[in-house]
N, C-alpha and C positions, 0 to 999 in steps of 0.2 A: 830358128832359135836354137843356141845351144843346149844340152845338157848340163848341168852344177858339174859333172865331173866332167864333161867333155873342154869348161870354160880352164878348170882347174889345171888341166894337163896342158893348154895349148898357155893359159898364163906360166907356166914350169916350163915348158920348150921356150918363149920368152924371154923370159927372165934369166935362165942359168943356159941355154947355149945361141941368147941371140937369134931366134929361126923366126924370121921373117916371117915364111911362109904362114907361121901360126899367128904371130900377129894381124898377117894378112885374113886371114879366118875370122879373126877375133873386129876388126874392123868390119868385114862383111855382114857380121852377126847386128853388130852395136851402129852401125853407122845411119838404117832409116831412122834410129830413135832421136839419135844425137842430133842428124837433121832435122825433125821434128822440130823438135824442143829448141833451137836456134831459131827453127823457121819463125816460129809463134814468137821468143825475143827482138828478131829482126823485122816484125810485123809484116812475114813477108817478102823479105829482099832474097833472092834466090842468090845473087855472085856475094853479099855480105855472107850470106849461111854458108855455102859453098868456102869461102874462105876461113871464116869461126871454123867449121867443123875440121879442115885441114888443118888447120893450127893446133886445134883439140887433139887429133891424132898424132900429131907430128910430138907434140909434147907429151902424149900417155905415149908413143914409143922410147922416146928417150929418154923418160923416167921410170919405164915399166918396174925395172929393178927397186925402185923406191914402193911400189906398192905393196904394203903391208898384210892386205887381206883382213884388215880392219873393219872394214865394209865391202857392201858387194862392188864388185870390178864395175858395173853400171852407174852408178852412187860414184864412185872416183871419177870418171871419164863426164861423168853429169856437173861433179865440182870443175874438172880444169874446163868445161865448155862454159859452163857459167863466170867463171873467172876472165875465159877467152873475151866473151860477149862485156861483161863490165869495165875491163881494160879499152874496148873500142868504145863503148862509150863514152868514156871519162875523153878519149882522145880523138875524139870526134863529137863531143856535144852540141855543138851549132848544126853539124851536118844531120845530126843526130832528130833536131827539133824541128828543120826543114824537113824532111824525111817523113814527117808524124804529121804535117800539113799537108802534103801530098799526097798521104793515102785515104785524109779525109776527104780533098775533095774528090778522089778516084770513086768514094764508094757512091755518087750521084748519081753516075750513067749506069751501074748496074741494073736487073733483073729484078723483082720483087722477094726472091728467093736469094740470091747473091745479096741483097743489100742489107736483108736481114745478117747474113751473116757478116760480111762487113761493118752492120754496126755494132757486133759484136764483137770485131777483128778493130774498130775503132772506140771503141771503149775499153778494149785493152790498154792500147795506144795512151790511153789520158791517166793511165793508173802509174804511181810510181814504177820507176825498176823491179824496187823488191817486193812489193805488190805484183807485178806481172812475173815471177818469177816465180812467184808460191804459188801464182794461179794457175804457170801452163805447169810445172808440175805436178801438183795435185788434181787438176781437171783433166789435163789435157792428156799430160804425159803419165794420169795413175799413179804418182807414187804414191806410197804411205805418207801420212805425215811426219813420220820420223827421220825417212830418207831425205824429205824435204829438208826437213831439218838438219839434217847431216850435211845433204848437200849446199843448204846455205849459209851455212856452219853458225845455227841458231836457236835457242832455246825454244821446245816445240813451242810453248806458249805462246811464244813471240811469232812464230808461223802462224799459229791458228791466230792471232790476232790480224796479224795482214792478211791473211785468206778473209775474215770477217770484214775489215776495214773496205776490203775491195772487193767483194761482192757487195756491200751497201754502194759502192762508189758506184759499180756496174748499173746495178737494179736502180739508182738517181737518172744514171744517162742513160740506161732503153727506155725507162718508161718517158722521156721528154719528144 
């Protein structure tokens, strides 16, 4: 993990001469999170995530310049991944709903251990987008609620509401 000032210097090498290298740093740093937090929207899919998270990078390099420092560099890179993830969906919706079928019936042949968590990993699955969005970052991926909010570019209220809505939805489908 970087340092605040260490993020700040390598986002300044960045931004005003271009240095790869630091970018490269700065990817190294943000890159398990970012996979995370894909992984848990792609319920999963490791070449979807792998690809989302390329995309994410490939676009916070060639906008680095536009980053304001309005919010934390984490926060920005969590919006264009989230943005990355909603654009495949909207343009893969059918593949999208096959996909969500697949992994239900994957979680049968598990472990008693594995399937717990599966139906956990499949109760995700049945919660809206932006419901599973507010869930893996505030559960999963620890944001605050506020980043949450930033990064779904949402009035907190409205977060804490789908965070609410969708743990009722959750706690309906484990306990069946």
């Amino acid at each position: 993990m970087l340092s605040k000032l260490d993020e700040i210097r390598l986002l300044s090498q960045c931004a005003l001469a271009d240095n790869r290298d630091a970018f490269g740093r700065l990817v190294e740093a943000y890159q398990p999170r970012v996979r995370r937090f894909l992984l848990n929207l792609t319920m999963g899919d490791e070449m979807l995530t792998d690809d989302l998270a390329q995309e994410t990078f490939i676009k916070a390099y060639v906008g680095i310049r536009g980053f304001k420092g309005m919010s934390a560099f984490g926060t920005w890179l969590y919006r264009i991944a989230y943005n990355e993830f909603y654009n495949h969906v909207r343009r893969h919706h059918e593949e999208h709903v096959e996909d969500i079928a697949r992994m239900g019936d994957a979680s049968t042949a598990a472990t008693d251990a594995i399937e717990a968590s599966m139906t956990v990993q499949e109760a995700l699955t049945r919660l809206g987008d932006n419901e599973r969005v507010a869930v893996t970052l505030f559960y999963i991926e620890d944001q605050p609620l506020k980043q949450v909010a930033k990064i779904m570019q949402m009035p907190e209220g409205s977060v804490k509401s789908l965070i609410h809505r969708a743990k009722g939805k959750m706690r309906a489908l484990l306990e069946k």
